[in-house]
N, C-alpha and C positions, 0 to 999 in steps of 0.2 A: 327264303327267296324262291326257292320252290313251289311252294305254296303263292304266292302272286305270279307269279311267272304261268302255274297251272290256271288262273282266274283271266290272266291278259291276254293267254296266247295258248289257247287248249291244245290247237296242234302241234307245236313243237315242241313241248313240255309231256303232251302223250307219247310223240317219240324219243323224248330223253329217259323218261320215265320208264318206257319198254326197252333200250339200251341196257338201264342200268337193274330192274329187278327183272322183266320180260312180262308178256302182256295180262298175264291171269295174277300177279301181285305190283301192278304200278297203284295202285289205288294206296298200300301200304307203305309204300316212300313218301308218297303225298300226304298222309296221315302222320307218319313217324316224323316227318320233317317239322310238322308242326306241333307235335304234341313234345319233338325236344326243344324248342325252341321256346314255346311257355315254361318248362322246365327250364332249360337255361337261365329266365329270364327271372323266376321265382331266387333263383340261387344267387344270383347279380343284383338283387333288391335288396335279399338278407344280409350281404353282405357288402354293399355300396353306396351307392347314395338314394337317399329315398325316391329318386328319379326314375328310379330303375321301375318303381312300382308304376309308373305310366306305363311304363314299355312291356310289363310283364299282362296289364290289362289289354293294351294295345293287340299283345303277341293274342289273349286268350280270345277278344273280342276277334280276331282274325279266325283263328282254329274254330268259335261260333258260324261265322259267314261262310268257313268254307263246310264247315259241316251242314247249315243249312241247306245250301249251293248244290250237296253231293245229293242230297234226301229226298230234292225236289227234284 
């Protein structure tokens, strides 16, 4: 949720972001949030319904766009 939230709305997500880690590591909440969230979603696939594997692609194709997004 962090991760679209940083895509829809940079500035208020920039200052959530520096609330909760301060402004020289927000970049790594935005990164960590996504990279547990493919994670998560890997673990929910292994062991739920093969549904899960949309969502854990879904989750990765996201963590792709935002990493393109940051690079550019």
């Amino acid at each position: 949720m962090l991760l679209w939230f940083s895509l829809l709305n940079p500035a208020r997500a920039d200052h959530f972001a520096n609330r909760v880690a301060g402004p020289q590591h927000e970049y790594k909440v935005v990164l960590g949030a996504a990279l547990l969230s493919t994670a998560f979603s890997f673990v929910a696939a292994m062991h739920g319904s093969k549904w899960w594997y949309i969502g854990m692609g879904l989750s990765a194709g996201t963590l792709a766009f935002f990493t393109f997004r940051l690079s550019a």
